[in-house]
Each structure stands twice: as C-alpha cells, then as structure tokens.
C-alpha positions as CSV (number, residue, x, y, z in Angstrom):
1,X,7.9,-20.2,-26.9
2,X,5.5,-22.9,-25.9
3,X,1.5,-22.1,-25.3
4,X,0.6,-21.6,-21.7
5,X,-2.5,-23.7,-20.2
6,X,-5.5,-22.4,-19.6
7,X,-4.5,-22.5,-15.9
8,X,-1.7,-20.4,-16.5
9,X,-3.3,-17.8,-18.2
10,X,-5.9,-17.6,-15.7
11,X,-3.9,-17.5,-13.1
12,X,-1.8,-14.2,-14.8
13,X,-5.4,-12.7,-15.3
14,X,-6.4,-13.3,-11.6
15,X,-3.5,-11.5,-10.6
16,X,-3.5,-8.3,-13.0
17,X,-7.0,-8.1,-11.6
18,X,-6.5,-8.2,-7.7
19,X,-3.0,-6.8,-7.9
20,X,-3.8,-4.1,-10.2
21,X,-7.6,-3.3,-10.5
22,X,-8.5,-4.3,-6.9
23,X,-5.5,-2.6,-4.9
24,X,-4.1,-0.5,-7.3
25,X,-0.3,-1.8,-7.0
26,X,1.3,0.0,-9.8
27,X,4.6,-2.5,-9.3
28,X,3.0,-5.1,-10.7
29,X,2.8,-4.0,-13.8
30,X,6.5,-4.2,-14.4
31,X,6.1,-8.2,-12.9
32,X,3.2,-9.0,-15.4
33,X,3.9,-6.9,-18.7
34,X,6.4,-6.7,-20.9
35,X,8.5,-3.9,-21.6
36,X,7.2,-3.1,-24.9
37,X,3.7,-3.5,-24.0
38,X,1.0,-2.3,-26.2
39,X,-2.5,-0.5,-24.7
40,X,-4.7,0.0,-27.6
41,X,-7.0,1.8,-25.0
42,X,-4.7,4.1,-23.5
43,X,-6.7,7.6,-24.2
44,X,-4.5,10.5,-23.4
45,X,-2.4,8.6,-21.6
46,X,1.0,7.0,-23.1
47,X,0.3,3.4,-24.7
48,X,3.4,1.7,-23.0
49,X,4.0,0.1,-20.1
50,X,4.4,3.7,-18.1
51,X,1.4,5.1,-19.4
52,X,-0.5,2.2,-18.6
53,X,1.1,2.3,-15.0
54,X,-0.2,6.3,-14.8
55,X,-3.5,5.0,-15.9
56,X,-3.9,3.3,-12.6
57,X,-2.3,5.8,-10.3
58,X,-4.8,8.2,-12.1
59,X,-7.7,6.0,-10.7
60,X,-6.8,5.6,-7.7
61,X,-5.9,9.0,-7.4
62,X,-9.4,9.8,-8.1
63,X,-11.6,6.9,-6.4
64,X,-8.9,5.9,-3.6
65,X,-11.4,2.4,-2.7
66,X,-11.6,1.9,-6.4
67,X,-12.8,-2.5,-6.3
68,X,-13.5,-4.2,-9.3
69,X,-15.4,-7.7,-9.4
70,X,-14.3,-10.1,-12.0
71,X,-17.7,-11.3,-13.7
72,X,-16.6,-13.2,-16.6
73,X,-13.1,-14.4,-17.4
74,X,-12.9,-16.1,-20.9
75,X,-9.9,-17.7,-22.2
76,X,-9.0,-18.0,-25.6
77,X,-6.2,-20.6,-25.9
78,X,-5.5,-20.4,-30.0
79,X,-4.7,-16.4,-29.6
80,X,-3.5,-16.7,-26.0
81,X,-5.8,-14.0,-24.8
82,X,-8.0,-13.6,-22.1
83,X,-11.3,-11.5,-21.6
84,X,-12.3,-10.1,-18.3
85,X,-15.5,-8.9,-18.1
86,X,-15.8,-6.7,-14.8
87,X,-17.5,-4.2,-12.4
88,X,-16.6,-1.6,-9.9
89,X,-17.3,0.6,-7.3
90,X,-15.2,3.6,-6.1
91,X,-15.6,6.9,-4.2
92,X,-15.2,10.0,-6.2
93,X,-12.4,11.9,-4.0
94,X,-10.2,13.5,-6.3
95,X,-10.6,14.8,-9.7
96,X,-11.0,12.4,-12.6
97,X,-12.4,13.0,-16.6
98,X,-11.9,17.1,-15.7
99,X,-14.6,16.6,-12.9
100,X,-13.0,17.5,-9.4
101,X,-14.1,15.2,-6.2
102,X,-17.9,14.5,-5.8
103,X,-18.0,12.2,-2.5
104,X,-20.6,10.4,-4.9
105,X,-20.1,6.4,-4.9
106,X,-19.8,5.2,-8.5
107,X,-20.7,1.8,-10.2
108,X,-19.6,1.0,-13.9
109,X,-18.2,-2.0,-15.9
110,X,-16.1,-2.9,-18.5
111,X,-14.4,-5.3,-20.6
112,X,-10.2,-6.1,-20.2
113,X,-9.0,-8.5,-22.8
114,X,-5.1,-9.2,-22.1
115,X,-2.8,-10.9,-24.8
116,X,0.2,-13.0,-23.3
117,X,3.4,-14.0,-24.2
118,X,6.1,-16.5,-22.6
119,X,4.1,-15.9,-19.3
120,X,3.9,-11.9,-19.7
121,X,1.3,-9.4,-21.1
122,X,2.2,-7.9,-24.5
123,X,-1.1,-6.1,-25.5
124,X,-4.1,-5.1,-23.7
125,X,-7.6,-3.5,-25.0
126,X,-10.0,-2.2,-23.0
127,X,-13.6,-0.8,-22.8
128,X,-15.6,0.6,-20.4
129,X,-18.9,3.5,-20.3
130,X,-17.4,6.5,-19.4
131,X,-20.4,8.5,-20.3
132,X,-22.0,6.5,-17.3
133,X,-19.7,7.6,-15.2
134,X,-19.6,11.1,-16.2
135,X,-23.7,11.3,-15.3
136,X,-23.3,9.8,-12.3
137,X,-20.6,12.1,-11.5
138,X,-23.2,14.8,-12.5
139,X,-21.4,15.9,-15.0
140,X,-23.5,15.9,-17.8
141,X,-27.2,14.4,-18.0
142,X,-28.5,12.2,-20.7
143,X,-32.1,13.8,-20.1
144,X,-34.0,16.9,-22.1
C-alpha cells in the first residue's frame, strides 16, 4: 500500500466530481469507493456506500440539471485526502428537504473532502448551507 501522487489523487477527485456531482451516475460510486466506505455527512441517509449512492439519486431526483463547479481542489499528500471546494446550480423539480418542487433555480456551495486508499475512497465529509437553500426554496426566511 504505496502513497498515490498528487496526480492520482487528483485525477480520482476529477472523476467523483464529473461522474457523480455533475451527471449524477450513481454507478460510479461502486468504481471509486470502497465497500466499507465511511460518510461522516450522511444526515438521514445510511453512512455506507448505498446510502451515499441514495444521497445522489435523492438530488437528482429533486434538481434533475443539478451542475456543480469545482472551485478549489486541495490535495493533501501526508493524509491522502483531497478537498473540493464547489458550487452549483439546479432546478427545483421534485421534492427535496420536505419542500415539494418550486421551478425556482438554486445556487449554493460546499466543501467535499475525500480520503483515499490503494486508489479508492474510504471516507468522505461533507458541508454545505442548507439553510440557503431552504430560503431560496422559500421555505423559510431569515428576515423579521
């Protein structure tokens, strides 16, 4: 179990992204993680490999053009960990966080940092403002 390059993980965090968070291909997830995978941001969902999986279908469910932009990707070479700093865009046209379809375009961001193993993802924590969503979903406002 040698380090992989900085190249290498890059390259594994390119494709989670595009494959995953830009066109919402559940399969990979079985390619890039490892079946004991860890997501210490899973919510409700399960935090395995399945649940993780859901998460996704869940989004895509919900915002069907769901695109997130890579802003940042760091890479951490002692811990074998990379950090992707993102945004996205989606259409609200099925029912996500208990708020059923809007039509209303959404922009938020986030933070994915990904830890990897012999060329696979073990563990994964996540971040992103959810109460931004929710107000632009008009579910709630943050005013008076």
């Amino acid at each position: 179990m040698s380090p992989l390059s900085a190249e290498e993980l890059k390259a594994i965090a390119d494709r989670w992204i595009e494959e995953g968070w830009q066109k919402g291909n559940v399969a990979v997830i079985d390619e890039l993680h490892v079946p004991n995978f860890v997501d210490h941001a899973a919510d409700a969902r399960a935090a395995d490999r399945e649940g993780f999986k859901q998460g996704i279908a869940d989004l895509y469910a919900a915002f069907p053009d769901f695109y997130a932009t890579t802003e940042d990707l760091v890479i951490d070479l002692t811990s074998q960990t990379v950090t992707v700093r993102w945004t996205a865009t989606g259409t609200h046209r099925g029912q996500f966080m208990s708020v059923a379809a809007t039509g209303k375009t959404i922009n938020f961001t986030g933070i994915e940092i990904i830890r990897i193993e012999n060329g696979k993802i073990v563990e994964r924590w996540g971040e992103w403002n959810g109460i931004d969503l929710l107000v632009q979903l008009g579910a709630f406002s943050l005013e008076g």
